[in-house]
PDB file of N, H, CA, C and O in Angstrom:
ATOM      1  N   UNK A   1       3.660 -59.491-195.120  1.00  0.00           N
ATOM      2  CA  UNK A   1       2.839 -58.328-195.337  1.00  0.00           C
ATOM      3  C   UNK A   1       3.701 -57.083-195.461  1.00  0.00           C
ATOM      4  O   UNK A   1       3.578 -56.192-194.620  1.00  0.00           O
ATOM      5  N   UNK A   2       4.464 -56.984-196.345  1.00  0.00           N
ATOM      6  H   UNK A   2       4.564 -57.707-197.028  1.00  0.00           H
ATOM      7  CA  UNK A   2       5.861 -55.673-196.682  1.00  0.00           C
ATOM      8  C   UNK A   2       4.895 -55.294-197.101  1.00  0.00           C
ATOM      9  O   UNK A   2       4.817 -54.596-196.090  1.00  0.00           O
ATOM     10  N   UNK A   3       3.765 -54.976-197.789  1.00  0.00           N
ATOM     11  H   UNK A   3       3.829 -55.542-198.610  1.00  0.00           H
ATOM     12  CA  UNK A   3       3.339 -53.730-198.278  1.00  0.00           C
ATOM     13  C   UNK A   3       2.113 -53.337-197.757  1.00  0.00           C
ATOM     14  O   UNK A   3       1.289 -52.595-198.292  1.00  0.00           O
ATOM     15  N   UNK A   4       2.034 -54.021-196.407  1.00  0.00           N
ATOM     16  H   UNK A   4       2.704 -54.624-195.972  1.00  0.00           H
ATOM     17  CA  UNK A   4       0.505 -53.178-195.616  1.00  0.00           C
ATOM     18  C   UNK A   4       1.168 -51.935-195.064  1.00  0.00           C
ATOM     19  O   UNK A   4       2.152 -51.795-194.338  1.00  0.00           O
ATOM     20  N   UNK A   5       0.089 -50.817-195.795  1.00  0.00           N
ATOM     21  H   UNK A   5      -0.710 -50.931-196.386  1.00  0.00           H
ATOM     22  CA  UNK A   5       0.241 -49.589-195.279  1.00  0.00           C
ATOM     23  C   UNK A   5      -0.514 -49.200-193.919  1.00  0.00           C
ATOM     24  O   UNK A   5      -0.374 -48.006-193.655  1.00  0.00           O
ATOM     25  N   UNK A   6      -1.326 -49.964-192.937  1.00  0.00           N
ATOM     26  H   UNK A   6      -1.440 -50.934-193.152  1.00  0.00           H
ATOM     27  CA  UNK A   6      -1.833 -50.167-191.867  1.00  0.00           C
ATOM     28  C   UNK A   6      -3.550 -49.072-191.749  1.00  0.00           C
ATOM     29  O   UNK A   6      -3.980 -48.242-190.949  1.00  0.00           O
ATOM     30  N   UNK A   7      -3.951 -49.567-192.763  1.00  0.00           N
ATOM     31  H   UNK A   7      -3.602 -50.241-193.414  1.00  0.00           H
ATOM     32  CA  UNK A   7      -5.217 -48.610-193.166  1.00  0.00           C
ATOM     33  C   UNK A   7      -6.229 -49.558-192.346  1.00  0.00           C
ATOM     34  O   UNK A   7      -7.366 -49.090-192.404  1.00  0.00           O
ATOM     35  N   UNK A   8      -6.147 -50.919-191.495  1.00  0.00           N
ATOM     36  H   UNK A   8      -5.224 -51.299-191.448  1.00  0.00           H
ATOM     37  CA  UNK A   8      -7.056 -51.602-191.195  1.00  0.00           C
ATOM     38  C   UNK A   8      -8.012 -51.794-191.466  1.00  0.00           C
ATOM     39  O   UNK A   8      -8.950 -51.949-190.684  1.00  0.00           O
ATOM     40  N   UNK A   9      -8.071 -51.857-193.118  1.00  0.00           N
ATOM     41  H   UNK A   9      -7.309 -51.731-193.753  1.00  0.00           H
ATOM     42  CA  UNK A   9      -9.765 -52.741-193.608  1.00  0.00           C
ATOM     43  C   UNK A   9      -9.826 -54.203-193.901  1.00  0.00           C
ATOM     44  O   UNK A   9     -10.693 -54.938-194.374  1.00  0.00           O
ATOM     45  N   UNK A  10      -8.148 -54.443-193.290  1.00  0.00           N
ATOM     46  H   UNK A  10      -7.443 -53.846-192.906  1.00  0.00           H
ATOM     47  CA  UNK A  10      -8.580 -55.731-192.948  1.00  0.00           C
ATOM     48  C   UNK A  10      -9.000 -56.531-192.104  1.00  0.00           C
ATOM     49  O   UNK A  10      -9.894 -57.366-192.245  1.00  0.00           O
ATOM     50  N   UNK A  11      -8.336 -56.295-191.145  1.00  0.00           N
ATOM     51  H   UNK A  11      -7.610 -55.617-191.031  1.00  0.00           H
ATOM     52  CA  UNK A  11      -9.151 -55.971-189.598  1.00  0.00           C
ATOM     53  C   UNK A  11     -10.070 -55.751-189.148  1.00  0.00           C
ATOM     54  O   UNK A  11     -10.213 -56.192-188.008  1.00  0.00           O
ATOM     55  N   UNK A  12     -11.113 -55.027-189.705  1.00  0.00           N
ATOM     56  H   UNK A  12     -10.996 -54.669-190.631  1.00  0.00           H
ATOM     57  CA  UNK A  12     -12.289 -53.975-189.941  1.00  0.00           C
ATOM     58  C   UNK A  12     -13.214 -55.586-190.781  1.00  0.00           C
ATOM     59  O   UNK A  12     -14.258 -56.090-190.368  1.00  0.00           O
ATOM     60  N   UNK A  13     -12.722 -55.859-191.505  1.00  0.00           N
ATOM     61  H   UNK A  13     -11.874 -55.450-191.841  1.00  0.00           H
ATOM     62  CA  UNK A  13     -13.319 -56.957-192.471  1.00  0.00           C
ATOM     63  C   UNK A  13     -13.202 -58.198-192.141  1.00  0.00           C
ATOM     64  O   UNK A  13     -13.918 -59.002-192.737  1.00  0.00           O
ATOM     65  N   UNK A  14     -12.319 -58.657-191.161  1.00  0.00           N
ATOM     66  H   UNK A  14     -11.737 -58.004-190.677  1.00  0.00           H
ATOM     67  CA  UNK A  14     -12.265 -59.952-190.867  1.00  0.00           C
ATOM     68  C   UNK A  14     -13.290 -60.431-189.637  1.00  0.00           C
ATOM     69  O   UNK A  14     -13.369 -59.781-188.595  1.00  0.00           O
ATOM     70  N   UNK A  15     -14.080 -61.667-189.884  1.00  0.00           N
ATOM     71  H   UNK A  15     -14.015 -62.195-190.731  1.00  0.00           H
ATOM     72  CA  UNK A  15     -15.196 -62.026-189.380  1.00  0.00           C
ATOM     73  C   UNK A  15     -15.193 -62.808-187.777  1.00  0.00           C
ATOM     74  O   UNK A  15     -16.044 -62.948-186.898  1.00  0.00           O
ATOM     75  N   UNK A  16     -13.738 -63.221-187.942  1.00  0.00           N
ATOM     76  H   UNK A  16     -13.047 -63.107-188.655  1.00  0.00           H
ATOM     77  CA  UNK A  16     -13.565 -63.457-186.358  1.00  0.00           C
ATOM     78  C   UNK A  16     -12.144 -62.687-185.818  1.00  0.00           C
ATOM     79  O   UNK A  16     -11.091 -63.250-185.517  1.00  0.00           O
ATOM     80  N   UNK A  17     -12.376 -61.525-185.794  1.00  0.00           N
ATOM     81  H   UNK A  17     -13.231 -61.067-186.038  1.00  0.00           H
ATOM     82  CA  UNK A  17     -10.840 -60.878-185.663  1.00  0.00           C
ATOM     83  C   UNK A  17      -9.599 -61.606-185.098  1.00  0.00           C
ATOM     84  O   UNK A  17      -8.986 -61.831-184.055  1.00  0.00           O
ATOM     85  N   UNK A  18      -9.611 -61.900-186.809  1.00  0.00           N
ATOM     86  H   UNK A  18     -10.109 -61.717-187.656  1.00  0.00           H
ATOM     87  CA  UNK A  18      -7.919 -63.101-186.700  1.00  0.00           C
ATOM     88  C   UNK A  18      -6.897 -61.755-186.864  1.00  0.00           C
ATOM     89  O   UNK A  18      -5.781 -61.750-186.345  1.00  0.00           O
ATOM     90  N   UNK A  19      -7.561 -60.313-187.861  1.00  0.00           N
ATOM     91  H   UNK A  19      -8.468 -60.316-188.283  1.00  0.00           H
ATOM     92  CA  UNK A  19      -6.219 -59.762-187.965  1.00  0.00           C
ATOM     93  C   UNK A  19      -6.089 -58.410-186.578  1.00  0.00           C
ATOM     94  O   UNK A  19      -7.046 -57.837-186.056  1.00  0.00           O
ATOM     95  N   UNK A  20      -4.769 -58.221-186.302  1.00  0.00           N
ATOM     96  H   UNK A  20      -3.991 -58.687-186.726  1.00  0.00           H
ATOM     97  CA  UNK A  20      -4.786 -56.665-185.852  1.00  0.00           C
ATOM     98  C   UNK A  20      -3.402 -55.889-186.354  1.00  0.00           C
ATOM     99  O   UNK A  20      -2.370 -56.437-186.741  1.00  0.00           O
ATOM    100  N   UNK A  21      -3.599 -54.818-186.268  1.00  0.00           N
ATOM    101  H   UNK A  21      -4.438 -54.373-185.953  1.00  0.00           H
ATOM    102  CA  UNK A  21      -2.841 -53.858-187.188  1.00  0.00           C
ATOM    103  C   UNK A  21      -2.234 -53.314-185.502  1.00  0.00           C
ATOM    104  O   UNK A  21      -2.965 -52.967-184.574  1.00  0.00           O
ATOM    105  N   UNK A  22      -0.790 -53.373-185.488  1.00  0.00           N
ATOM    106  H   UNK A  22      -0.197 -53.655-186.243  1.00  0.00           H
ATOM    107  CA  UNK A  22       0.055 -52.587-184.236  1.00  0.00           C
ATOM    108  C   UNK A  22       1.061 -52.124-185.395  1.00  0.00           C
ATOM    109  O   UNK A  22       1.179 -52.666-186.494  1.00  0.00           O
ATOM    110  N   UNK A  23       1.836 -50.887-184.868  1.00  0.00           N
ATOM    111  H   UNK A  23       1.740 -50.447-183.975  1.00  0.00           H
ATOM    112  CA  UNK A  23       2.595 -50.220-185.241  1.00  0.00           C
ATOM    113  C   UNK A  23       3.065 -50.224-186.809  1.00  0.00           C
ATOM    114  O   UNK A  23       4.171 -50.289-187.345  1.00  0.00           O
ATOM    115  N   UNK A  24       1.606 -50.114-187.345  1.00  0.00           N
ATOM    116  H   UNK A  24       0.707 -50.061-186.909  1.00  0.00           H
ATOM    117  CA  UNK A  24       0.967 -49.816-188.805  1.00  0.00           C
ATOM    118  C   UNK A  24       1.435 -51.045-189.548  1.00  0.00           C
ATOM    119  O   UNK A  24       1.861 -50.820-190.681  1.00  0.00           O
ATOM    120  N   UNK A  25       1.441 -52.081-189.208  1.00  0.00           N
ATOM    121  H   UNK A  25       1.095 -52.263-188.288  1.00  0.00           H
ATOM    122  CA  UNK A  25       1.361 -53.357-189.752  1.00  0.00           C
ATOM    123  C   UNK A  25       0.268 -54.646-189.430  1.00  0.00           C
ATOM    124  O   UNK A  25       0.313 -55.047-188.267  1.00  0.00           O
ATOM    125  N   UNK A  26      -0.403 -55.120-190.054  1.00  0.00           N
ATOM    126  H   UNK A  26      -0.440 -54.794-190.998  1.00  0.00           H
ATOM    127  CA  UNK A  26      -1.443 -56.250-190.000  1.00  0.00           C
ATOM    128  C   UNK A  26      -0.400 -57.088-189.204  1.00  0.00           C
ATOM    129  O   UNK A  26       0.830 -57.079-189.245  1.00  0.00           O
ATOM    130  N   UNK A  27      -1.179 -57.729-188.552  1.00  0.00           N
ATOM    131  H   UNK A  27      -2.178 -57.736-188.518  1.00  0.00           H
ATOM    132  CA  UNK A  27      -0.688 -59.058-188.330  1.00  0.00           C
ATOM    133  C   UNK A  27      -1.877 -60.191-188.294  1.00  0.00           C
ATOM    134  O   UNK A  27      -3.035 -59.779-188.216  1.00  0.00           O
ATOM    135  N   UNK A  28      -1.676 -61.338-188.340  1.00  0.00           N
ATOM    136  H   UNK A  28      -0.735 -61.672-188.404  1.00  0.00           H
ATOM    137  CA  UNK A  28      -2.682 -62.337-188.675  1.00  0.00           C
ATOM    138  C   UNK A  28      -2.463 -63.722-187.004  1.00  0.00           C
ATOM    139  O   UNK A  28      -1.429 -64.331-186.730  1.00  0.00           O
ATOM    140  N   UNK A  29      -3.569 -63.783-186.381  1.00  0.00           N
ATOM    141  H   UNK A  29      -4.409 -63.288-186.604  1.00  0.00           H
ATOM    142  CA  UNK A  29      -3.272 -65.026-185.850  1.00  0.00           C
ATOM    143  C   UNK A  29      -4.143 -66.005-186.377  1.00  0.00           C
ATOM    144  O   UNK A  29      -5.342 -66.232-186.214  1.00  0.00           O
ATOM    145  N   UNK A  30      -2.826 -66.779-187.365  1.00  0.00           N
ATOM    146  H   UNK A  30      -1.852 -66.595-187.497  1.00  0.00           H
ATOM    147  CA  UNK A  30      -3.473 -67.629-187.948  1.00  0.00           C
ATOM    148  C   UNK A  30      -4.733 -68.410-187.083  1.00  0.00           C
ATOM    149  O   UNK A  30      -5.893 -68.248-187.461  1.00  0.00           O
ATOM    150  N   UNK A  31      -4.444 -69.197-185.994  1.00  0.00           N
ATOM    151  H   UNK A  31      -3.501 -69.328-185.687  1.00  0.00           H
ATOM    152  CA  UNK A  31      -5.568 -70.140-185.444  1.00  0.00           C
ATOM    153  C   UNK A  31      -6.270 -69.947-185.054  1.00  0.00           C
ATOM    154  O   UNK A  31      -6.696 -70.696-184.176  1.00  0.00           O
ATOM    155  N   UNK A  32      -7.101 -68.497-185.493  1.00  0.00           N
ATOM    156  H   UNK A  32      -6.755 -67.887-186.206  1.00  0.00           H
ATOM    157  CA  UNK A  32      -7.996 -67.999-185.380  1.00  0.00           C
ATOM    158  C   UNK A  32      -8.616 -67.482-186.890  1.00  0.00           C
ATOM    159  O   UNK A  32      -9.566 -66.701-186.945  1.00  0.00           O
ATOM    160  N   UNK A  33      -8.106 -67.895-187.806  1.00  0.00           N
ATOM    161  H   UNK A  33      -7.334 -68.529-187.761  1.00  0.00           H
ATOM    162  CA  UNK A  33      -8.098 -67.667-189.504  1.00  0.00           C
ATOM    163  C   UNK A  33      -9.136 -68.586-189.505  1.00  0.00           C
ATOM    164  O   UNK A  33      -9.077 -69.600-188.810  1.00  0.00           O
ATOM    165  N   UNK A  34     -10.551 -68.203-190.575  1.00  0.00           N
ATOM    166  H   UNK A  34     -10.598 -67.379-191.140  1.00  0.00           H
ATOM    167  CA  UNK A  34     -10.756 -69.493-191.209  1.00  0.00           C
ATOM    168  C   UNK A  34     -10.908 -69.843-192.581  1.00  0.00           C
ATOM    169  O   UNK A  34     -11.544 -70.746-193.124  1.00  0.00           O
ATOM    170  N   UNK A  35      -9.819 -68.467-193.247  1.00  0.00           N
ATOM    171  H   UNK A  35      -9.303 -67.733-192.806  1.00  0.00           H
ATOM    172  CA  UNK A  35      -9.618 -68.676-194.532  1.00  0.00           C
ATOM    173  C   UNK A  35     -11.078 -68.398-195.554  1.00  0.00           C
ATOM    174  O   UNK A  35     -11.629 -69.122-196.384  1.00  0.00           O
ATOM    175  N   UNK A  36     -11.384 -67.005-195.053  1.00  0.00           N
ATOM    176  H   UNK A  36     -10.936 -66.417-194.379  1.00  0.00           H
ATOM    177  CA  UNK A  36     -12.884 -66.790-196.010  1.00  0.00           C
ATOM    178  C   UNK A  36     -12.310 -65.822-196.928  1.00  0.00           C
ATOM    179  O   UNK A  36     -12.991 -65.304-197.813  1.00  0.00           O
ATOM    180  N   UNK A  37     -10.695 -65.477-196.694  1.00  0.00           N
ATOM    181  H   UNK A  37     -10.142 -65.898-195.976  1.00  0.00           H
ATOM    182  CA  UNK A  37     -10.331 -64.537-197.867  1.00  0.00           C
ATOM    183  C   UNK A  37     -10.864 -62.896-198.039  1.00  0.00           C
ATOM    184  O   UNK A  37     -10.639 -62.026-198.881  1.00  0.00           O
ATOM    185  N   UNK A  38     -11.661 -62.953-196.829  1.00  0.00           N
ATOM    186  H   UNK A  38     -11.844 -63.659-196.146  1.00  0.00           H
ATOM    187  CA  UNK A  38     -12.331 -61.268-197.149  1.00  0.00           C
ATOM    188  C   UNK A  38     -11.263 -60.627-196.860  1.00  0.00           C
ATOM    189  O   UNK A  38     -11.565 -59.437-196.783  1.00  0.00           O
ATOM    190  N   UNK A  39     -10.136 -60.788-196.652  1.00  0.00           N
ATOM    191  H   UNK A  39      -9.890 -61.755-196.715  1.00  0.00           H
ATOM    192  CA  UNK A  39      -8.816 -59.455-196.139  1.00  0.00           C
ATOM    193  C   UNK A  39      -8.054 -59.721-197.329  1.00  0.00           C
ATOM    194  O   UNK A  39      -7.276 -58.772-197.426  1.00  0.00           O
ATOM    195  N   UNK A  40      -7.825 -60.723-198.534  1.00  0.00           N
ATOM    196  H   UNK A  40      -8.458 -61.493-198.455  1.00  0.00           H
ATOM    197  CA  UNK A  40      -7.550 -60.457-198.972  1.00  0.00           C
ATOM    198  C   UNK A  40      -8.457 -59.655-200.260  1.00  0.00           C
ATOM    199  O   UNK A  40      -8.082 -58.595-200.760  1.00  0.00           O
ATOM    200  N   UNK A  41      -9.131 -60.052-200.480  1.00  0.00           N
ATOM    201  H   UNK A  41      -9.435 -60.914-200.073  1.00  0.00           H
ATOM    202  CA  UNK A  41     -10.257 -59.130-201.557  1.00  0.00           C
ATOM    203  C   UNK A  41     -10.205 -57.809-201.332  1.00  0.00           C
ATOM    204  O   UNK A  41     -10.016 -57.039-202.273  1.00  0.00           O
ATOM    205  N   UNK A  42     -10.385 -57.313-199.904  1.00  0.00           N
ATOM    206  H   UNK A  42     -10.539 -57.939-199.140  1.00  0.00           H
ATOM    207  CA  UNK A  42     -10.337 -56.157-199.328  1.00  0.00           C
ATOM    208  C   UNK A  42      -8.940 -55.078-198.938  1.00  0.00           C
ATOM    209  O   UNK A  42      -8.915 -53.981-198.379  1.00  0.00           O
ATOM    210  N   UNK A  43      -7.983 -55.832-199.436  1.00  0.00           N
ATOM    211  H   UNK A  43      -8.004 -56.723-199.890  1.00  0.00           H
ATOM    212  CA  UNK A  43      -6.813 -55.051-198.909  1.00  0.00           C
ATOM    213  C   UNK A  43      -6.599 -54.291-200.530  1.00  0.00           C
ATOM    214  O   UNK A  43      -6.800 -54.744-201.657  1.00  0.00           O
ATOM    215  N   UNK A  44      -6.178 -53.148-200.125  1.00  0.00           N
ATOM    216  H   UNK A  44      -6.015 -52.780-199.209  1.00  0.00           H
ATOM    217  CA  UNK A  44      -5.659 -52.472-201.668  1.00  0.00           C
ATOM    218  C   UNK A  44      -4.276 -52.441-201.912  1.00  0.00           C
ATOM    219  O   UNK A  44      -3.865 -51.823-202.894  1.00  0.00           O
ATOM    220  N   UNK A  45      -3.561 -52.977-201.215  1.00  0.00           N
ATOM    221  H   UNK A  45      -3.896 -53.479-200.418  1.00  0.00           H
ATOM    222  CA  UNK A  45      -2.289 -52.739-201.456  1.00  0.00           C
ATOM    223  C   UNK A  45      -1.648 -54.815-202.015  1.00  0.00           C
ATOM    224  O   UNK A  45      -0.525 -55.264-202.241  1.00  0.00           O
ATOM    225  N   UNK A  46      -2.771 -55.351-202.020  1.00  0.00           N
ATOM    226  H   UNK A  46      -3.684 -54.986-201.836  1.00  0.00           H
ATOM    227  CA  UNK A  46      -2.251 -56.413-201.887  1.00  0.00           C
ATOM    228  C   UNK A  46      -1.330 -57.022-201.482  1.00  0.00           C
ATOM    229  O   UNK A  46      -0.510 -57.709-202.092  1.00  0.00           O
ATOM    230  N   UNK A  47      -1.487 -56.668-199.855  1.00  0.00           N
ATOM    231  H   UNK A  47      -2.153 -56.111-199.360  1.00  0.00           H
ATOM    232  CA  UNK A  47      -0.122 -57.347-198.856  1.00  0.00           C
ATOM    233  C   UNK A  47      -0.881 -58.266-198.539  1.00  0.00           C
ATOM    234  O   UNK A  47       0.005 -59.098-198.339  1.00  0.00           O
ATOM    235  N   UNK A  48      -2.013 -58.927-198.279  1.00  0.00           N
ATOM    236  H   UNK A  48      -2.733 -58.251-198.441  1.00  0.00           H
ATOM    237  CA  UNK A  48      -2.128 -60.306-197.789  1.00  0.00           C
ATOM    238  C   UNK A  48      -2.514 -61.536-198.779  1.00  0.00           C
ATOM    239  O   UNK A  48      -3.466 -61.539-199.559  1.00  0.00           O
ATOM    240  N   UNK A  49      -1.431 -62.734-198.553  1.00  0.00           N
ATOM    241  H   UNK A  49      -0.657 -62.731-197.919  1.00  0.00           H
ATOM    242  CA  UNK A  49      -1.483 -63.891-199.685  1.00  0.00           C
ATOM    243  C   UNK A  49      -2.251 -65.314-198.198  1.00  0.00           C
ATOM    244  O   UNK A  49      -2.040 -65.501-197.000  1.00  0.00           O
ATOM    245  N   UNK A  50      -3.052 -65.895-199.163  1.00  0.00           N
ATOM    246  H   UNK A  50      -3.223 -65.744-200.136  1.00  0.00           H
ATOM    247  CA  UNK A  50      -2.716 -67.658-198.171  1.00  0.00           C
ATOM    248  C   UNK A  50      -1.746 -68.168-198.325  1.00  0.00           C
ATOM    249  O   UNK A  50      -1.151 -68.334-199.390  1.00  0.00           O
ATOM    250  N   UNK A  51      -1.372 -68.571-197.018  1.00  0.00           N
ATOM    251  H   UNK A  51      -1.855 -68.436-196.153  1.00  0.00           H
ATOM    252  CA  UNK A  51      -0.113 -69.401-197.383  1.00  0.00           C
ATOM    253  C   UNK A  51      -0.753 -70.867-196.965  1.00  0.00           C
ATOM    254  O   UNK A  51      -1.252 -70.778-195.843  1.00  0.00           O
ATOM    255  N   UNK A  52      -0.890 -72.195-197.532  1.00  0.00           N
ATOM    256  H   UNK A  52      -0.484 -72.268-198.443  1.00  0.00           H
ATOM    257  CA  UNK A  52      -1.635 -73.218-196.933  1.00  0.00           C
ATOM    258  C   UNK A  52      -0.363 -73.874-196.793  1.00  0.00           C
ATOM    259  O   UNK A  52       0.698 -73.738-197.401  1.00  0.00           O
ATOM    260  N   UNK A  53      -0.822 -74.819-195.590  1.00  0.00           N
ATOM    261  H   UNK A  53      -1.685 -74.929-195.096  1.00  0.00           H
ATOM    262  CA  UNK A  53       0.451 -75.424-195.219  1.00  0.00           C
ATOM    263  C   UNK A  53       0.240 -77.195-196.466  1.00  0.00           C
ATOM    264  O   UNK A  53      -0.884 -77.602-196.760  1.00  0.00           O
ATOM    265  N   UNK A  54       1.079 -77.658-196.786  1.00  0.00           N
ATOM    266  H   UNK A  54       1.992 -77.328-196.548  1.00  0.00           H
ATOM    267  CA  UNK A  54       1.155 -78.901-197.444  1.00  0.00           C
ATOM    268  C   UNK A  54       0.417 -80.212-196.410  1.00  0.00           C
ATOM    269  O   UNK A  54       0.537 -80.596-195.246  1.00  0.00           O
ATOM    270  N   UNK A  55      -0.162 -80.485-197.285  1.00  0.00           N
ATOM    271  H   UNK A  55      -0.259 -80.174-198.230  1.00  0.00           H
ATOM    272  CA  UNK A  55      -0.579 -81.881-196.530  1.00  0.00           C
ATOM    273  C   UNK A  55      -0.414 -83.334-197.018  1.00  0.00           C
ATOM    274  O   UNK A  55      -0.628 -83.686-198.178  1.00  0.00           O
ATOM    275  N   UNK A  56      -0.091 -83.985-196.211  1.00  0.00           N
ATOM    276  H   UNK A  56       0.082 -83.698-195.269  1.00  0.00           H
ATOM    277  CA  UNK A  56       0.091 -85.499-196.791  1.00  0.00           C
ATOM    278  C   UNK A  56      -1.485 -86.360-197.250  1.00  0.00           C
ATOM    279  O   UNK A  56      -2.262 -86.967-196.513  1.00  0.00           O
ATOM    280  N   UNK A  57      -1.532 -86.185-198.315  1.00  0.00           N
ATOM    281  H   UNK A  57      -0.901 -85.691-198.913  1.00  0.00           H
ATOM    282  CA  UNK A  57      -2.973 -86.708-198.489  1.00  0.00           C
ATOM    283  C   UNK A  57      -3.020 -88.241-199.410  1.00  0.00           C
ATOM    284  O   UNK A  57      -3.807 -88.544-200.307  1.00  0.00           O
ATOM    285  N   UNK A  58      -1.982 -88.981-198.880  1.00  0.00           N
ATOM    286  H   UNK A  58      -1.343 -88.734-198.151  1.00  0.00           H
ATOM    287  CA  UNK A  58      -1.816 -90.588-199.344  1.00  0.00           C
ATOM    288  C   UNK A  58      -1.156 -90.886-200.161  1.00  0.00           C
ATOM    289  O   UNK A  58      -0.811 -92.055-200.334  1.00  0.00           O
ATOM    290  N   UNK A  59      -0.724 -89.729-201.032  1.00  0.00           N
ATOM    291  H   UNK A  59      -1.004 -88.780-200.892  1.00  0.00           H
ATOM    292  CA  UNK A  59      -0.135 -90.035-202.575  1.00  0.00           C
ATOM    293  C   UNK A  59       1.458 -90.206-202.020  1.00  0.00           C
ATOM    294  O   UNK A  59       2.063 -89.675-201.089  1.00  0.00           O
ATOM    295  N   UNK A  60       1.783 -91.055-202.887  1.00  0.00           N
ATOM    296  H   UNK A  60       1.292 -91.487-203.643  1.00  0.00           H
ATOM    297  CA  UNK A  60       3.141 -90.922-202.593  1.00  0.00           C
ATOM    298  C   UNK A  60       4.130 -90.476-203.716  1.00  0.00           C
ATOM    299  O   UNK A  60       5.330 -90.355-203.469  1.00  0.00           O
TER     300      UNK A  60
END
């Protein structure tokens, strides 16, 4: 998140407050994420991406 300017509408927007903004930076606890994407729609600076972790799903 290099380009959150710490305006907290993401924070403000997130539905189970996964994010909080300290010393004008978002931070995210993920395991509390459930990935509904409203922080990113909502951020204007577009500092927040998903990052999904890889999963082994049988294929080899």
């Amino acid at each position: 998140m290099t380009r959150c300017i710490g305006c907290e509408n993401c924070a403000a927007i997130c539905p189970t407050g996964a994010i909080q903004v300290e010393d004008g930076k978002a931070s995210v606890k993920e395991q509390d994420c459930v990935e509904c994407c409203a922080c990113i729609y909502d951020c204007p600076m577009d500092a927040i991406t998903l990052r999904r972790e890889d999963s082994d799903n049988g294929k080899d």
